[in-house]
C-alpha positions as CSV (number, residue, x, y, z in Angstrom):
1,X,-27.5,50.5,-19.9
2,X,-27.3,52.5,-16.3
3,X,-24.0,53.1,-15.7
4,X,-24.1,51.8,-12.2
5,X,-26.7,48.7,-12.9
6,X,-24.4,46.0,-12.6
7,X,-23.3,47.3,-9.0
8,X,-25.4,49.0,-5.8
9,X,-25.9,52.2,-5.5
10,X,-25.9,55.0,-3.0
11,X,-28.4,54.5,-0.3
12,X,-30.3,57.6,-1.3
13,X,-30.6,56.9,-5.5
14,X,-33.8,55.1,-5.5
15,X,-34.1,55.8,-8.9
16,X,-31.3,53.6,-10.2
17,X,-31.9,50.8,-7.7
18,X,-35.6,50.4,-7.8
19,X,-36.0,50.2,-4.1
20,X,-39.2,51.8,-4.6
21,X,-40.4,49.2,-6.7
22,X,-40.5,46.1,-4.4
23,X,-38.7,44.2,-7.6
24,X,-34.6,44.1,-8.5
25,X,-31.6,44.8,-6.6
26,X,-32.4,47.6,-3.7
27,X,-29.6,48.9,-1.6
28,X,-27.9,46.6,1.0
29,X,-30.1,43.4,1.9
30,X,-33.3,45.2,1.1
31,X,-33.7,44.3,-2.2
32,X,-34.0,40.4,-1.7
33,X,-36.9,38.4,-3.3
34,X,-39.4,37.0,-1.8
35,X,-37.6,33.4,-2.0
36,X,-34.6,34.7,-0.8
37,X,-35.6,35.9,2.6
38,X,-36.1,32.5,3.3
39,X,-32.2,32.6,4.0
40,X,-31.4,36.0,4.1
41,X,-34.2,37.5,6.5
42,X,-32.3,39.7,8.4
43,X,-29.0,40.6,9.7
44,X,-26.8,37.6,11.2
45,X,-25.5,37.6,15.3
46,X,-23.3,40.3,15.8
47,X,-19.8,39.2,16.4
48,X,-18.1,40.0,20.1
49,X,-14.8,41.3,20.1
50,X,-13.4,38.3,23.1
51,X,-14.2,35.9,20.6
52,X,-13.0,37.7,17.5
53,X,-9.6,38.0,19.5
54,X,-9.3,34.1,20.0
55,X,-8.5,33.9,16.1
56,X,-4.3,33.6,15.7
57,X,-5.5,34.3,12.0
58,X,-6.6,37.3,12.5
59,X,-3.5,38.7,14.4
60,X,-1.4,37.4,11.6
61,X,-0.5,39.3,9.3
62,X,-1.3,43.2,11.4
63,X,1.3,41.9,13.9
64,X,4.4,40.4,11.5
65,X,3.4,44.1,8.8
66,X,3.1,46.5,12.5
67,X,6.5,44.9,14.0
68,X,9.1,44.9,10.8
69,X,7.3,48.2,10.2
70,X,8.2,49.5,13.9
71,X,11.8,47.7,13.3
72,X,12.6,49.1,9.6
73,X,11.6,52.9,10.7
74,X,14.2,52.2,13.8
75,X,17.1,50.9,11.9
76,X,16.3,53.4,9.0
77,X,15.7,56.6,10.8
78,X,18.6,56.2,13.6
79,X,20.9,54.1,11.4
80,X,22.2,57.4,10.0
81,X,22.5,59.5,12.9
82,X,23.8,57.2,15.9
83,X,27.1,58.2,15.5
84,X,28.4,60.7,13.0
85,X,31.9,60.7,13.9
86,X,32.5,57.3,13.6
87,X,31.5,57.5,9.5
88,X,32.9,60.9,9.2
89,X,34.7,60.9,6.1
90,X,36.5,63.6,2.8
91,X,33.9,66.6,4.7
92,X,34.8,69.4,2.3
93,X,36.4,72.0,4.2
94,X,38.6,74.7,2.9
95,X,42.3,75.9,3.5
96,X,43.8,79.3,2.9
97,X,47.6,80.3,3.3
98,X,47.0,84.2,2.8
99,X,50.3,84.5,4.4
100,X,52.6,87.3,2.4
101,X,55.5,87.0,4.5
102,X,58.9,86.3,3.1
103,X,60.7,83.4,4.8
104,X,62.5,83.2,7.8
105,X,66.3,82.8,8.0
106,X,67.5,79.6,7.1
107,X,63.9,78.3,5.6
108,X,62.9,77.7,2.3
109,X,59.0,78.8,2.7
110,X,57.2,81.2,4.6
111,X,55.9,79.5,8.2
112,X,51.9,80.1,6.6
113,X,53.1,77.7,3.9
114,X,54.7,75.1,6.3
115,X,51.2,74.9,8.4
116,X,49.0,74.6,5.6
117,X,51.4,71.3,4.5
118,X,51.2,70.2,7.8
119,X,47.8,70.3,8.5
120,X,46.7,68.3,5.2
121,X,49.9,65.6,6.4
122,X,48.5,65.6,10.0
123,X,45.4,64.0,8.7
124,X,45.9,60.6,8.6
125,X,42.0,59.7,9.5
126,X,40.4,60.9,6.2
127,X,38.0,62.8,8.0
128,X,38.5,66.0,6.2
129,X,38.8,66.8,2.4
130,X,41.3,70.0,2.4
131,X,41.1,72.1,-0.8
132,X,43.9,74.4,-1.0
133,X,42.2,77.3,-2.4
134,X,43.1,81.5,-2.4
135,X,40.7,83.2,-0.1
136,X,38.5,84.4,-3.2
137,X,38.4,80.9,-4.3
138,X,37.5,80.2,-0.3
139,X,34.9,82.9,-0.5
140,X,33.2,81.9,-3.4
141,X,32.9,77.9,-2.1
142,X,31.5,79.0,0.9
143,X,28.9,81.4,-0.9
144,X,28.3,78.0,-3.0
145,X,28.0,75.9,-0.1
146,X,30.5,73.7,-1.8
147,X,32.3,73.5,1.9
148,X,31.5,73.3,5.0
149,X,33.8,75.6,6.8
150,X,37.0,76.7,6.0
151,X,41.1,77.7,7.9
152,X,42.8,80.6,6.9
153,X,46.3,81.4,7.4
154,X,46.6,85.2,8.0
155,X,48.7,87.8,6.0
156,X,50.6,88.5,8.4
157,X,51.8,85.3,10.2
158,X,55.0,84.7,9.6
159,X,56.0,88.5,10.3
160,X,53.6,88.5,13.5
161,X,55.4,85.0,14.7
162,X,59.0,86.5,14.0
163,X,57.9,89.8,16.0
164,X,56.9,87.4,18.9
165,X,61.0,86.4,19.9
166,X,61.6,90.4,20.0
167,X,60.6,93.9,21.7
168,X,58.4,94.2,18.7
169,X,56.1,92.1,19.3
170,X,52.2,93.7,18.9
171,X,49.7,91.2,18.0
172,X,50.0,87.1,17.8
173,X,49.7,85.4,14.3
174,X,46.2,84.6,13.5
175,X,45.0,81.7,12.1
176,X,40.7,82.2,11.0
177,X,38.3,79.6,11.2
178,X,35.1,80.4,8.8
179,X,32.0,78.5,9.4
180,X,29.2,78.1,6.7
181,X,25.8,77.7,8.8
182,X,23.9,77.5,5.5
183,X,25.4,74.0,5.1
184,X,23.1,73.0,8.1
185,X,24.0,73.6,12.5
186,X,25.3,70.2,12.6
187,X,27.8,69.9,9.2
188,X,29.1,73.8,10.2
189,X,30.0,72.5,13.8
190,X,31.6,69.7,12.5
191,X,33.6,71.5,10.0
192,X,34.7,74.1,12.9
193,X,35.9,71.4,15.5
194,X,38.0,69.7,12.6
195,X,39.5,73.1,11.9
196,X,40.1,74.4,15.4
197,X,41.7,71.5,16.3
198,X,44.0,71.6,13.4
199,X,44.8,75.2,13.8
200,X,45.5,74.6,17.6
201,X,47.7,71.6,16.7
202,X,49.6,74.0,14.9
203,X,49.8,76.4,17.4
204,X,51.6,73.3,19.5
205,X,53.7,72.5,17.2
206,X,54.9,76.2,16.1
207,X,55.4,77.0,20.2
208,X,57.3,73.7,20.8
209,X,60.0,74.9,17.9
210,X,59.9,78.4,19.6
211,X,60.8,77.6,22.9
212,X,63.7,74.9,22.1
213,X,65.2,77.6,20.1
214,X,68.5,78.8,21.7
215,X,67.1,82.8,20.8
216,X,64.7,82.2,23.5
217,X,66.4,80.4,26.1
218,X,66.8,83.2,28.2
219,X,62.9,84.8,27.7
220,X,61.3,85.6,30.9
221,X,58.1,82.7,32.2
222,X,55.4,85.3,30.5
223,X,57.0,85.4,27.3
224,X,57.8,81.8,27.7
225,X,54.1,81.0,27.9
226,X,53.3,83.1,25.0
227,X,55.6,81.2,23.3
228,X,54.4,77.8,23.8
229,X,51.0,78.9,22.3
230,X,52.0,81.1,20.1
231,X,49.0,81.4,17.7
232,X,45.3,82.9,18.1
233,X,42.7,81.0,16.9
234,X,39.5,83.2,15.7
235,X,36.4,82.2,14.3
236,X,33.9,84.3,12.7
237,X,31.1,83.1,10.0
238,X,32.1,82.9,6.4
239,X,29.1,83.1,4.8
240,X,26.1,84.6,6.8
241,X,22.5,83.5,6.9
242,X,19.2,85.6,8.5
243,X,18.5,85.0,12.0
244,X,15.5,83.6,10.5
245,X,16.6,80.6,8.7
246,X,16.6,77.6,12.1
247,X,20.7,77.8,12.5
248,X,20.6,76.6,8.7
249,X,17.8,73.9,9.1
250,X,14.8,75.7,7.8
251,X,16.1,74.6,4.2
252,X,15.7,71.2,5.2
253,X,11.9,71.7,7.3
254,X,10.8,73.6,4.4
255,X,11.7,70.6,2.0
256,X,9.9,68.4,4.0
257,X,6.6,70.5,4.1
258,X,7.2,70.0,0.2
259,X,7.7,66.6,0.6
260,X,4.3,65.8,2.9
261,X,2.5,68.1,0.7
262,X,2.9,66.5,-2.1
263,X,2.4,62.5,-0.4
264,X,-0.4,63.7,1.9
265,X,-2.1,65.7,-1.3
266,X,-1.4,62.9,-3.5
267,X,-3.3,60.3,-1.0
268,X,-6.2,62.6,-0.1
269,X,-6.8,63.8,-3.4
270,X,-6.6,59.1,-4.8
271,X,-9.3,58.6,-2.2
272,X,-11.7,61.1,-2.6
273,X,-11.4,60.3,-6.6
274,X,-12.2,56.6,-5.8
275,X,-14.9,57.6,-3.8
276,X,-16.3,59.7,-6.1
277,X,-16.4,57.4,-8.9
278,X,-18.0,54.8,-6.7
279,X,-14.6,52.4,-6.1
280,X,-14.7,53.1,-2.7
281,X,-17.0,53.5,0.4
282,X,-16.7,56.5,2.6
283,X,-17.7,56.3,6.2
284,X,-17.2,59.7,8.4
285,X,-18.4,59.1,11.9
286,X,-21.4,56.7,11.7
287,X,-22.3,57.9,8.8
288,X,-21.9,55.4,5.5
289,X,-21.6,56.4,1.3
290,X,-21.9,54.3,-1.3
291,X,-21.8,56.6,-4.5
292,X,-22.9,54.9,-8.2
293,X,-19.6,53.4,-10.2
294,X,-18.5,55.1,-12.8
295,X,-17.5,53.3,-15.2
296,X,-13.6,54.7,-16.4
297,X,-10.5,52.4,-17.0
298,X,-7.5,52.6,-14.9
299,X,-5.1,54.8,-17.2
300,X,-8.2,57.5,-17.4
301,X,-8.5,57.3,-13.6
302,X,-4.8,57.7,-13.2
303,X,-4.6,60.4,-15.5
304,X,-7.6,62.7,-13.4
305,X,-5.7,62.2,-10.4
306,X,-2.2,63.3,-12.0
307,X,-4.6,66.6,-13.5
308,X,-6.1,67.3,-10.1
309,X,-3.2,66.9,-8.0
310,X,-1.1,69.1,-10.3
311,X,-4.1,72.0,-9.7
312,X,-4.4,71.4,-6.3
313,X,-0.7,72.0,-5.9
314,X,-1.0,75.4,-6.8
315,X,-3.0,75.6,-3.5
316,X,-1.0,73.6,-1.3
317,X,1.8,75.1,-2.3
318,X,1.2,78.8,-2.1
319,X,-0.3,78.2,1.7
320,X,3.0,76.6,2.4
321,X,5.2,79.5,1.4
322,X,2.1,82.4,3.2
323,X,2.8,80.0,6.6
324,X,6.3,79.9,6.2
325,X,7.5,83.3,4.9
326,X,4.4,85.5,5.3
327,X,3.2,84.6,8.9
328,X,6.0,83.0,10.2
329,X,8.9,85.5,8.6
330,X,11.1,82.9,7.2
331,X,13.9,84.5,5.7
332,X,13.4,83.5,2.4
333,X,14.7,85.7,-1.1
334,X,13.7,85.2,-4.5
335,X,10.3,84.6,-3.8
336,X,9.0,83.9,-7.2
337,X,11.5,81.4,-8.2
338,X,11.3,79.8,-4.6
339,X,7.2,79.2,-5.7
340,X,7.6,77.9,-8.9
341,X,10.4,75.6,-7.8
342,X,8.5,74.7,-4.7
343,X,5.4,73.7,-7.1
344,X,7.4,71.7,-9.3
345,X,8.9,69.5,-6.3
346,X,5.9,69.2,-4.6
347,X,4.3,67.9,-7.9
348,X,6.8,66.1,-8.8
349,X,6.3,64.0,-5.7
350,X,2.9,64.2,-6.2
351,X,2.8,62.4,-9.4
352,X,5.0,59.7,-8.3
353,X,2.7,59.0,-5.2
354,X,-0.1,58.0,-7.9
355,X,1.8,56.2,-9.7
356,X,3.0,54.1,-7.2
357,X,-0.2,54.2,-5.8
358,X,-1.7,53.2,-9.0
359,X,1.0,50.2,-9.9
360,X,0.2,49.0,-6.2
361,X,-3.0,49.5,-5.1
362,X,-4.0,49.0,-1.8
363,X,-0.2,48.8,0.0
364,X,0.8,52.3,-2.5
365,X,0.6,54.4,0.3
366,X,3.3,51.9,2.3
367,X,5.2,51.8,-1.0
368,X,5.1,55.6,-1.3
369,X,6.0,56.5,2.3
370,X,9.1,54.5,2.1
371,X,10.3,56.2,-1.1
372,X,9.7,59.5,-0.3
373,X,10.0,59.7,3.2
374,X,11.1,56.9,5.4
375,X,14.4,56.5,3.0
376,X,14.5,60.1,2.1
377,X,15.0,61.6,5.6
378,X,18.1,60.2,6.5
379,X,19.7,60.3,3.0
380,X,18.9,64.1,2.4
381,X,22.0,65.4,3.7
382,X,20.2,68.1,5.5
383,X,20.4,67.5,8.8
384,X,23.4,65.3,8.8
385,X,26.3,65.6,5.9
386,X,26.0,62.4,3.8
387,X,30.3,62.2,4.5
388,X,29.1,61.6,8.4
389,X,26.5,58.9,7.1
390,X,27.4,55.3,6.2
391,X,27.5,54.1,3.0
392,X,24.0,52.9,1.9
393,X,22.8,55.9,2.9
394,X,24.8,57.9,0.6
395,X,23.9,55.0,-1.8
396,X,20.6,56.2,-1.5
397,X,21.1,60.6,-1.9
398,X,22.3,59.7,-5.3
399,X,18.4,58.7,-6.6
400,X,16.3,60.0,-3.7
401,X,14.2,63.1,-3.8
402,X,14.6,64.4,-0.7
403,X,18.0,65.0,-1.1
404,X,17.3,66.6,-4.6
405,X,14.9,69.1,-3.2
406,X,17.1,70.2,-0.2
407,X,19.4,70.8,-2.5
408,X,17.3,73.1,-4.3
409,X,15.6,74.9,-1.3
410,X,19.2,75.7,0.0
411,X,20.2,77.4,-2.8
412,X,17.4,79.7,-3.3
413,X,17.4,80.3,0.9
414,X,21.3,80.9,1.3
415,X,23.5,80.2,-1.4
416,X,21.4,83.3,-3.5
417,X,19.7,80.7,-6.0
418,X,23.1,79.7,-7.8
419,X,23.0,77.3,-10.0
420,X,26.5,75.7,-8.8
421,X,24.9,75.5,-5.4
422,X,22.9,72.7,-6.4
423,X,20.0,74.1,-8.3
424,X,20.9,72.6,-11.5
425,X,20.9,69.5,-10.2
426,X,18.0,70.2,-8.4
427,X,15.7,71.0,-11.8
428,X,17.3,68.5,-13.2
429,X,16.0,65.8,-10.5
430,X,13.0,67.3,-10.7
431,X,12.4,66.5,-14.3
432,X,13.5,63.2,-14.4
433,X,11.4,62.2,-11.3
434,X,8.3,63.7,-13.2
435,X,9.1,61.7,-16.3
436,X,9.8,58.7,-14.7
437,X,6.5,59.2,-12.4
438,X,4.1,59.6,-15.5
439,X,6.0,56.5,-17.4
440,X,6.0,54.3,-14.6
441,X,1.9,55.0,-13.9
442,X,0.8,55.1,-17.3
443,X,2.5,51.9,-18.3
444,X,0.9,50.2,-15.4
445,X,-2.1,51.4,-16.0
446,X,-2.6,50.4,-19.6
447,X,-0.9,47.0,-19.2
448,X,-3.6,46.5,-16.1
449,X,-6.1,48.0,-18.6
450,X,-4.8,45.2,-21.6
451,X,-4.9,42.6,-19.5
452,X,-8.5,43.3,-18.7
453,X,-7.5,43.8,-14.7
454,X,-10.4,46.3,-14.1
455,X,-10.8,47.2,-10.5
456,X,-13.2,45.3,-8.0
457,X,-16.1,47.6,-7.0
458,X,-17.5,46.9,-3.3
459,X,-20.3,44.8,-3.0
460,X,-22.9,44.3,0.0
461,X,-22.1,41.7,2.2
462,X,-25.2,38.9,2.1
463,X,-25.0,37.1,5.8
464,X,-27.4,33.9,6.0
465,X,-29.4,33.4,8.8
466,X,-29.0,30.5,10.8
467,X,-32.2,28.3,11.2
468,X,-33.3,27.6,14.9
């Protein structure tokens, strides 16, 4: 038997309908025997849009799907950006006593020791996470982009803010702020006003103790001044980026070109299979396709999307990074790990868009947006640090891929592909999300197949014609 025999065929295969013949099934209503055109003689009224419109039915269910839709992208997307400070919480940030200088009379440690305590007791909001590290230890975190910025006591501090009550005095002590702009614009410039203000609340508090002491009672209104803010704050960046990398966000735009290759790819690449294999009608313009059916089970049609969209990635993929880097002179290193990692994310997301799309047939695409980018976006930690986001949305960076992936891409980008920057992680997410993708679809897919769910094949409307 005809593969297609059971269902109409394209309008142009007059061979396997017959149309030719003036007996069997023809395409559309042409086909009809002689005893039906009694009924079916030719098309019915056409329908006017006024009257259409009258139906509350058929407002339904696009008005309730189009306004939680409109609602869930609102709360979603702006839930986790409104206000940053408010959820601000344990940001990573680093702090450095380099200072060398011995003690001053009458004081057990030296003053670079007292700020550092002060500054973690000062905290009271939980808004920062001070590690007490050595400035190598600093260093390496921020080449790591394991903080966000860091505050560095100098050497020299205590012996500069001594020097400062005498004729001595040459340069103020210095207390550095580091910023880390591969961490993102937004996390760095939070990280440096949490600093800055510390290191000028210590700068108060050191000048307050200097100008109630008795030595300088008698100091002139200049020096006085001096006194009362005794320390200069400087800030310089601690781990540079290229002056091509967005202020730190092209990590994150680049993900998401991964990300809507992948979902867009996977979608383009389910539809024009289904049209292919006769499942589905293609209409460009005015024109109209119905191709013969094929007949193939579900887990066989899964698995030729899933083989397509993984060679088809190759493409997608390498005009990403020839866009990006090649015409567009991202700064970008490692170029040959950043392609094979960039493949296997973009796959990876890929292969879970058909499976999704597979388990849920017509709303997959819904599903799919949802997973990978509606709920990714705001949990990626890319733009915004997840400790400025509330809860649920850090809830979600634990499982989501888009955090995953900017994880990835930021390490190869800045952080000089280290593993401990979250590229283990990364690959790691990467493989699980691929393993879960093909076990999800293929166990759909033969259940469907087992329970004998084969998929509907469209069918020519038959309209009745009204007697007079």
């Amino acid at each position: 038997m005809d593969a297609d025999s059971n269902h109409p065929a394209d309008d142009g295969d007059e061979d396997a309908t017959g149309a030719g013949s003036g007996a069997g099934p023809g395409n559309g209503d042409r086909g009809d025997t002689d005893a039906d055109r009694g009924d079916y003689a030719g098309a019915p009224a056409q329908a006017r849009a006024v009257a259409l419109l009258r139906r509350p039915k058929l407002w339904l269910v696009p008005t309730v799907l189009t306004g939680l839709l409109a609602l869930l992208l609102s709360l979603l997307y702006m839930g986790g950006i409104v206000n940053p400070n408010q959820h601000l919480h344990d940001l990573p940030i680093g702090l450095v006593n380099a200072d060398t200088g011995k003690p001053l009379p009458g004081q057990r440690q030296n003053v670079g020791s007292q700020v550092t305590a002060a500054v973690v007791a000062d905290d009271t909001s939980g808004t920062a996470d001070w590690r007490r590290l050595t400035p190598a230890q600093a260093q390496d975190e921020l080449s790591s982009g394991k903080i966000y910025g860091a505050l560095v006591v100098s050497r020299d501090f205590t012996d500069s803010l001594a020097a400062l009550t005498t004729a001595n005095a040459t340069v103020r002590p210095t207390m550095t702020v580091l910023t880390n702009p591969g961490m993102g614009s937004l996390g760095s410039s939070l990280a440096s006003r949490i600093t800055t203000a510390a290191a000028q609340r210590a700068s108060t508090a050191i000048g307050k103790e200097l100008t109630t002491s008795p030595a300088t009672a008698k100091a002139d209104p200049t020096t006085r001044l001096l006194l009362a803010g005794p320390v200069q704050v400087v800030t310089r960046v601690g781990h540079p980026i290229g002056e091509h990398s967005g202020l730190g966000l092209s990590a994150f735009y680049y993900t998401l070109l991964l990300v809507l290759a992948g979902f867009l790819g996977a979608n383009l690449i389910s539809t024009g299979v289904d049209t292919a294999l006769g499942y589905a009608d293609s209409e460009i313009g005015p024109w109209h396709t119905r191709r013969p059916t094929v007949p193939i089970n579900r887990t066989q049609t899964l698995l030729l999307k899933m083989a397509m969209t993984a060679g088809i990635t190759v493409l997608t993929v390498s005009l990403v990074m020839l866009a990006t880097v090649a015409i567009l002179g991202m700064d970008a290193t490692h170029l040959p790990l950043l392609w094979i990692y960039s493949y296997c994310a973009s796959l990876a997301v890929g292969l879970g868009v058909q499976a999704i799309n597979a388990a849920f047939g017509g709303i997959g695409q819904l599903v799919s947006m949802f997973v990978f980018i509606v709920l990714g976006l705001p949990s990626s930690g890319a733009t915004v640090p997840l400790q400025a986001v509330p809860g649920f949305y850090r809830f979600l960076s634990v499982f989501e891929p888009m955090r995953q992936l900017s994880d990835g891409v930021r390490a190869i980008l800045f952080f000089d592909a280290r593993a401990d920057a979250g590229l283990d992680r990364a690959w790691l997410m990467i493989g699980i999300g691929a393993g879960l993708a093909l076990l999800f679809g293929f166990a759909m897919t033969r259940y469907y197949d087992r329970k004998g769910l084969d998929r509907l094949t469209p069918q020519p409307a038959r309209h009745p014609v009204r007697s007079a």
